[in-house]
N, C-alpha and C positions, 0 to 999 in steps of 0.2 A: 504494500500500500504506500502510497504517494503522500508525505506528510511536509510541503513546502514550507519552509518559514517566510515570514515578511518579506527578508532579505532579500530573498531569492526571487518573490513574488515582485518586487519594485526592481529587480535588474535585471530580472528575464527580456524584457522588450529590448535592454537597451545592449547588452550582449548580443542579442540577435541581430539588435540594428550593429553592431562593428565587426561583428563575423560575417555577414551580406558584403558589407562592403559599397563598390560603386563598379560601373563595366559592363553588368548585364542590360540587353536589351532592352529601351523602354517600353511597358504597353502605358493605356491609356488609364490614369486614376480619378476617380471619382476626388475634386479635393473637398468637398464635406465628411468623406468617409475617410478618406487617407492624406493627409498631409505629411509633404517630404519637402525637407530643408538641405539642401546640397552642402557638406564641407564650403565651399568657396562662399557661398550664399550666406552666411550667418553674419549679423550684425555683432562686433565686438565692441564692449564698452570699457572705458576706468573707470574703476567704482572710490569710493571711500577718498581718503587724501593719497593718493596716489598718482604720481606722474606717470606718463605716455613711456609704455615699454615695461613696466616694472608688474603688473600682473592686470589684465583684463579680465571681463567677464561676459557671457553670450548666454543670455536668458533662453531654452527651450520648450518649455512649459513653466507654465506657474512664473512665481516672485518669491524669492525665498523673505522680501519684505511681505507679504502679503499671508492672509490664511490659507492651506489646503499643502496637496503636494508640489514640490518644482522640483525641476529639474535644469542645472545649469551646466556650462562648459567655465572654466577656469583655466587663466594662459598664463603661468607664471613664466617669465625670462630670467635667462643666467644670470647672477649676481644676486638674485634679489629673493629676500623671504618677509615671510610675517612678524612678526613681532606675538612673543606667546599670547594667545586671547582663548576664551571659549564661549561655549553656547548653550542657550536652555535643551535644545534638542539635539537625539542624534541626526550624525550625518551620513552618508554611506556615499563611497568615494571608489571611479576605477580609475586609471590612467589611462587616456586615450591611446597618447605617445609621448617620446621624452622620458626624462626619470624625473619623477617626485619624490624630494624628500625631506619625511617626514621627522619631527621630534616631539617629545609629550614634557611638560615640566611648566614650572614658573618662570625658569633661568634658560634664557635663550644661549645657546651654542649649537654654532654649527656643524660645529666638529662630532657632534651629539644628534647626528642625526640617519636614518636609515633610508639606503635610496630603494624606490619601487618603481620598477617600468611597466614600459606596456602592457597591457593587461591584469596587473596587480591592483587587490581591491586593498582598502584601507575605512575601516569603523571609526569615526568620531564620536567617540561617546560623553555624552550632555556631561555639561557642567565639571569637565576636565582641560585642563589647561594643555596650550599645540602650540607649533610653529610647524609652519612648512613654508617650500620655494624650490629653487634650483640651484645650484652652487654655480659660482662664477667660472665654476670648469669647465661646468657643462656647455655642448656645443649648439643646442637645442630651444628651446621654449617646452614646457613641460604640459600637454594639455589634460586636464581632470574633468570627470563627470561627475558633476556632485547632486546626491539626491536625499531630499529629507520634508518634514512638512514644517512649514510657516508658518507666522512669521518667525523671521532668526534675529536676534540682538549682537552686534557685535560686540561681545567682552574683551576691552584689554586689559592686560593684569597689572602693567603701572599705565593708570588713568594719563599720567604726563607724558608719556614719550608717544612715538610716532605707531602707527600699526604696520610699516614696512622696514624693513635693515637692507639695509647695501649693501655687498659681503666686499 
């Protein structure tokens, strides 16, 4: 017998959407019934105090400021991570492409952190303090699928400093 969890239940579409892929022949879709957003198609935004290049974001569904489920795209670039913060709710995270990586604590170090690539999933669980980004080695932009339900508060855990680091 088949006993899914949540987890699995809120990432099954979107695992299928990156196993698919793009290449195949197109037929014709109904867009009431199927909406498709092409890679290249997606609108990326800076969110937060954040300058241009240092991590973007690409709403897919939902507002993770808003109630219900979303689902977002996240584009960290090398050099640059979070500043440790957390959240009321969990999050559930896969890596599109690139390596993300990840650390858990109140005390940011970089050095203290674990990389996860492509296809690697990663639990954000409420109300536990993170950092994450790309290290400035990396050659890439790291992109994340982040899914959880809204709204989300952004916690930083010193109120005064910035929510991004320059590595």
């Amino acid at each position: 017998m088949i006993d899914p969890s949540r987890r699995d239940l809120l990432l099954a579409p979107l695992l299928a959407a990156l196993v698919a892929g793009e290449g195949a022949d197109a037929a014709v879709l109904d867009p009431d019934m199927t909406i498709v957003q092409h890679f290249g198609d997606i609108t990326w935004e800076t969110g937060l105090d954040r300058p241009p290049k240092t991590v973007e974001y690409a709403n897919l569904f939902g507002k993770s400021s808003e109630s219900g489920l979303y689902l977002n795209l996240t584009r960290w670039y090398p050099g640059f991570m979070s500043a440790p913060h957390w959240y009321e709710t969990d999050r559930v995270c896969v890596v599109v492409s690139g390596t993300w990586w990840v650390g858990s604590g109140e005390k940011f170090d970089s050095r203290n952190t674990v990389p996860v690539t492509a296809g690697g999933f990663v639990r954000r669980v409420a109300h536990t303090p993170h950092f994450d980004g790309c290290q400035k080695s990396d050659r890439e932009p790291a992109v994340i699928a982040i899914c959880g339900v809204g709204p989300i508060k952004f916690h930083k855990v010193n109120d005064s400093g910035p929510s991004w680091i320059t590595l």
